[in-house]
VEXDO-556057 format. One line per 10 residues: number of its first residue (from 1); their letters; for each residue x, y, z of C-alpha. Coordinates in pm, whole numbers, plus 32768, in hexadecimal, padded with zeros to 4 digits. Layout:
BEGIN
NUM) A) X Y Z  ...;
END
This chain:
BEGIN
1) XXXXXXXXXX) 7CCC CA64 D0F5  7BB9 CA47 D008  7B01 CB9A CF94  798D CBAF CF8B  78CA CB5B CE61  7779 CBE5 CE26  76A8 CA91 CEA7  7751 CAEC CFE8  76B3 CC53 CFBB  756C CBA7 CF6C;
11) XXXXXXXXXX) 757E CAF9 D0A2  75B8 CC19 D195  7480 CCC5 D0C8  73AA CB77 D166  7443 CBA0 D2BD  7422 CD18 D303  72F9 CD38 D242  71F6 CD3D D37C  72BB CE4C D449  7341 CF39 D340;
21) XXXXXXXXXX) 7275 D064 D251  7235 D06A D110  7299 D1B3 D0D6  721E D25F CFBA  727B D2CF CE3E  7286 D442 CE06  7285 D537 CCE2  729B D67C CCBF  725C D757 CB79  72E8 D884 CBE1;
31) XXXXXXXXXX) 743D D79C CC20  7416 D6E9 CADB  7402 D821 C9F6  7542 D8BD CAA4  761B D773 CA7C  7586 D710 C953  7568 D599 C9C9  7447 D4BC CA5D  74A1 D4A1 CB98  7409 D3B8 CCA6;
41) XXXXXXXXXX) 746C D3EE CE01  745F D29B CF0B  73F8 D36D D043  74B0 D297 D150  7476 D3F4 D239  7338 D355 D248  73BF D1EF D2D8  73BD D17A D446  74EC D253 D517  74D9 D34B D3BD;
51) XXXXXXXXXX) 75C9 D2A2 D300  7628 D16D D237  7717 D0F2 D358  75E2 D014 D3F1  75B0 CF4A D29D  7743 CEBC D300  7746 CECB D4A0  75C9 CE2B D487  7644 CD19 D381  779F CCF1 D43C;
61) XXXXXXXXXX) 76F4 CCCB D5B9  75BD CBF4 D53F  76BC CB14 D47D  777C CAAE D5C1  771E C950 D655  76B9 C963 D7CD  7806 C8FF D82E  78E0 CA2A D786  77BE CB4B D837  77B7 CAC6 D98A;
71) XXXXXXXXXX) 78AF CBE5 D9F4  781E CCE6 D8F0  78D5 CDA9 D804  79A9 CEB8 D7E6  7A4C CFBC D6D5  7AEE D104 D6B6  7A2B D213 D5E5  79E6 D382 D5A2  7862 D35A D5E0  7795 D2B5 D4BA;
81) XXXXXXXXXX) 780C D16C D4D5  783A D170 D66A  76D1 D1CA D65B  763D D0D1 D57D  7723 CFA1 D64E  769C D029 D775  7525 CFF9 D6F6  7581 CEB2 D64B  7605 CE3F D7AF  74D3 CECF D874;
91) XXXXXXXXXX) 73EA CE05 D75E  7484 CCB7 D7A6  749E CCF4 D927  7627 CD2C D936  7714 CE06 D9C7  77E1 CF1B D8BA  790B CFEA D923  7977 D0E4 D83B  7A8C D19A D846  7A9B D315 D7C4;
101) XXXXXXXXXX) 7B5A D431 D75F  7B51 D56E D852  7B0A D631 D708  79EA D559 D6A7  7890 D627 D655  77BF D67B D7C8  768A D5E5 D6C9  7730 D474 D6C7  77C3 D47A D81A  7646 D494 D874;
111) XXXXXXXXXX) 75C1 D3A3 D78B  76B5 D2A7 D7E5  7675 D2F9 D981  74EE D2E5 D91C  7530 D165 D8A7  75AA D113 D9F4  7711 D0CB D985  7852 D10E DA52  791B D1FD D9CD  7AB5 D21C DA2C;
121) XXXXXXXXXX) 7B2D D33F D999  7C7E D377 D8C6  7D3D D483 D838  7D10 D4BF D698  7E07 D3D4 D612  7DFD D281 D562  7F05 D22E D640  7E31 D295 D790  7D02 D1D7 D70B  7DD5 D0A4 D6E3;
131) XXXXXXXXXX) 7E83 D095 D819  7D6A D0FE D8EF  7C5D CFF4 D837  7D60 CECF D87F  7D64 CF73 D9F8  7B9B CF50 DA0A  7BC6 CE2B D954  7CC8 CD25 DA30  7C16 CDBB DB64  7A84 CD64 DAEE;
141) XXXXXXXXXX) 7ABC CC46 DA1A  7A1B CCC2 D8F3  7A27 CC88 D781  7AB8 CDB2 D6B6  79BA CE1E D593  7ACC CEDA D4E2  79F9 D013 D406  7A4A CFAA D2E7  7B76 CEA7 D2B5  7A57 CD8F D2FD;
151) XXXXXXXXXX) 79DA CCC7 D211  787A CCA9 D291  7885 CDF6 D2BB  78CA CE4C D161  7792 CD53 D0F5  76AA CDF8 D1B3  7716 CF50 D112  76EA CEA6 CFD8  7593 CE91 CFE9  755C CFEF CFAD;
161) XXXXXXXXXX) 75D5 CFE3 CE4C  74F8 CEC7 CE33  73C5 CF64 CEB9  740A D0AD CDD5  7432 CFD4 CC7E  72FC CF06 CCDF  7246 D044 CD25  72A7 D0FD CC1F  733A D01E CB07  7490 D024 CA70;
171) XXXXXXXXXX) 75A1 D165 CA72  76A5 D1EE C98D  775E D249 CAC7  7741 D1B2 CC23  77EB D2D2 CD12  780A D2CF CE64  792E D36F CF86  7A49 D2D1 D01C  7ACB D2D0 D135  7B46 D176 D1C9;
181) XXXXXXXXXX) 7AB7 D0E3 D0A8  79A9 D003 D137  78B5 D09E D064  7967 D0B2 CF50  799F CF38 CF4F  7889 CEE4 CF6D  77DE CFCE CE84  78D6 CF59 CD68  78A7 CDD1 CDC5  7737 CE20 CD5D;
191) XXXXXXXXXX) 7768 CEEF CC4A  7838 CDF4 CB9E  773D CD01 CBF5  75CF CDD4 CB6E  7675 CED3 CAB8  7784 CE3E CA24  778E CF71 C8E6  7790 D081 C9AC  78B4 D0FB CA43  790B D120 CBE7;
201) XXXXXXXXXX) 798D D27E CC5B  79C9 D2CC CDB4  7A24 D445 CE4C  7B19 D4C2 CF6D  7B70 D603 D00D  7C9C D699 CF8F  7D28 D69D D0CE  7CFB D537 D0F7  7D3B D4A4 CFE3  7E15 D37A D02B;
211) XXXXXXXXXX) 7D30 D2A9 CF66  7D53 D35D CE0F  7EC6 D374 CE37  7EA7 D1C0 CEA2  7DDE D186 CD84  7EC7 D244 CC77  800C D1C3 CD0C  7F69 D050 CD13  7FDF D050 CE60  7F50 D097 CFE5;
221) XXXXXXXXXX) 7FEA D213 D05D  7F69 D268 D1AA  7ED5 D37E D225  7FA5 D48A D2D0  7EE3 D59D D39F  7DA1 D592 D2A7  7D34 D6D9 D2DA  7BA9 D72B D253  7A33 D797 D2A1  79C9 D63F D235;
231) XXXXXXXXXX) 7A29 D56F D398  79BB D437 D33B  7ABB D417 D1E5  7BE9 D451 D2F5  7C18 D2F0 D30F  7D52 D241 D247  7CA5 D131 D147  7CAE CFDB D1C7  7D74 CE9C D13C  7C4B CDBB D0FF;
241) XXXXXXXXXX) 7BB3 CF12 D060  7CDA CF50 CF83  7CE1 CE0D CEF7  7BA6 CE1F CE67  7B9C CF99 CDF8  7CCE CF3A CD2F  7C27 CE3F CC68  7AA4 CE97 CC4F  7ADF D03A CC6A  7B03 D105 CB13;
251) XXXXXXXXXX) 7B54 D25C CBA1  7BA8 D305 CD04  7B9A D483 CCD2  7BEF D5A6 CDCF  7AF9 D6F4 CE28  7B21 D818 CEEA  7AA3 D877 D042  79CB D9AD CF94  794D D8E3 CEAD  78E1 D7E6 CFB4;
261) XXXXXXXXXX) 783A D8EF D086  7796 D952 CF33  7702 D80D CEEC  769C D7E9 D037  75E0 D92F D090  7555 D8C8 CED2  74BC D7AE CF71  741D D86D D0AB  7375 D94D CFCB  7308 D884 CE94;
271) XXXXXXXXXX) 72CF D71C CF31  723C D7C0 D08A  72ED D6C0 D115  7412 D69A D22B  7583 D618 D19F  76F8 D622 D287  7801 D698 D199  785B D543 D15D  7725 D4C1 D09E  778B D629 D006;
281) XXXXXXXXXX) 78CF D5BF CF5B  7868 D50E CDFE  7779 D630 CD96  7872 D712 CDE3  7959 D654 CCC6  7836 D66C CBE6  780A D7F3 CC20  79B0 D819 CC08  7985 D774 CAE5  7A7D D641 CB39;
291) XXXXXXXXXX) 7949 D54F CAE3  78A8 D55A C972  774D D530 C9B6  769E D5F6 C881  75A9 D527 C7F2  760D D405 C8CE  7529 D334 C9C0  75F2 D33F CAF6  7594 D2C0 CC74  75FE D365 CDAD;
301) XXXXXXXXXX) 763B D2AF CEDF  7600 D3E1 CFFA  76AA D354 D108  761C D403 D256  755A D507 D2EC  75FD D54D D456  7649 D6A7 D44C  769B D75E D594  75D6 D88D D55D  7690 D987 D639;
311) XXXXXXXX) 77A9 D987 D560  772D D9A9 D402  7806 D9FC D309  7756 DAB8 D1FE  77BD DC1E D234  7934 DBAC D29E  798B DB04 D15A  78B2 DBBB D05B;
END
């Protein structure tokens, strides 16, 4: 299988260009003077379904011919990425069945019910999502958008990179989460491409870090019973993902569940803007000090914004 190259990321940019955001740039002094880097946060909270998942499901479903949609598609997820296939689907007048986890967030069980998707729930295992997807999709027809092990999808997630360097010029440090690695892909397809002096550093949970202990053994390690606040990093990285991280990723480093809470509720207060734990994740490695950033131009991809609000996690974990 050939891997993506960054003309194919350029491309995407072109296609989903009239239905996604433009999400903004942000600074923040206050953040600046405690890290001691210029930092410049991508706020993909702000994007269509709150999160960077419709840049990939919008690219992935718009890229079909008429042929491969005429049943609709269908995909197991956690919530961002069910929600932004569902929307993607609804914009091009096709059918999406998602299936879910039991566990999933109430917030994204709503958003993805609000896109008028069907929804088949599962219990909270790769293994479920699997078996049950294969289940939705012999019985509808449809065309699996995987999350992340997708090659469209991973040029569509691309784009954000591109958009942030564009926006705000070139980095020292392009850092971003990871989870299946779709965005992480796609981030470091771009960065090789724009910012090809600055390094790629991507973030995980320290409860689910299969991709740190992948990336230092040069080899794929699953997930086993990924256990952390950030529930859309659960996911085990993808093949297609993997492949590329290996080659075009300088660093994969690990934080802990205070310090994402930290970051997160760091954000709330400085930024005055909403962030899920998992767009928490890479300034949490910068405030653990696992990421140099003093004196260092660095861009933050923040992943998402869906945060279910009854269940908030700042007196808990702090």
């Amino acid at each position: 299988m050939k891997l993506p190259e960054f003309t194919d990321i350029e491309k995407a940019h072109e296609l989903i260009k009239p239905f996604i955001h433009r999400t903004p740039v942000l600074t923040s002094i206050s953040i600046n003077e405690m890290t001691g880097g210029d930092l410049y946060f991508k706020c993909e909270n702000l994007q269509k379904v709150g999160a960077f998942k419709f840049r990939g499901a919008c690219n992935a479903v718009f890229s079909l011919t008429d042929e491969q949609a005429a049943h609709g598609v269908c995909t197991h997820s956690s919530g961002n990425h069910a929600a932004a296939l569902a929307l993607a689907a609804r914009m091009r007048g096709i059918p999406a069945y998602i299936v879910m986890p039991e566990t999933a967030p109430e917030i994204k069980k709503k958003a993805v019910e609000g896109y008028g998707a069907e929804i088949t729930f599962c219990q909270p295992t790769l293994e479920a999502r699997e078996t049950t997807l294969a289940r939705v999709a012999e019985k509808t027809g449809a065309i699996e958008i995987h999350p992340y092990n997708n090659i469209q999808v991973i040029c569509g997630q691309g784009t954000a990179a591109k958009e942030l360097i564009e926006d705000a010029g070139r980095f020292d440090i392009l850092l971003c989460p990871i989870g299946g690695g779709g965005l992480l892909s796609g981030t470091a397809i771009t960065g090789r491409a724009m910012n090809p002096k600055g390094l790629v550093i991507a973030a995980e949970p320290e409860g689910a870090d299969d991709a740190c202990r992948s990336f230092h053994a040069n080899k794929l390690i699953p997930s086993i019973n990924p256990k952390t606040i950030a529930d859309g990093l659960l996911t085990s990285v993808g093949e297609i993902n993997f492949r590329i991280i290996r080659r075009k990723t300088d660093e994969i480093v690990t934080v802990s569940e205070r310090g994402i809470v930290r970051a997160m509720r760091l954000v709330w207060e400085r930024m005055k803007i909403i962030i899920e734990p998992s767009s928490a994740v890479p300034l949490a490695a910068i405030l653990e000090n696992k990421v140099d950033v003093r004196g260092k131009k660095v861009g933050i991809i923040l992943s998402g914004g869906n945060v279910d609000l009854e269940k908030l996690p700042f007196h808990e974990l702090l």
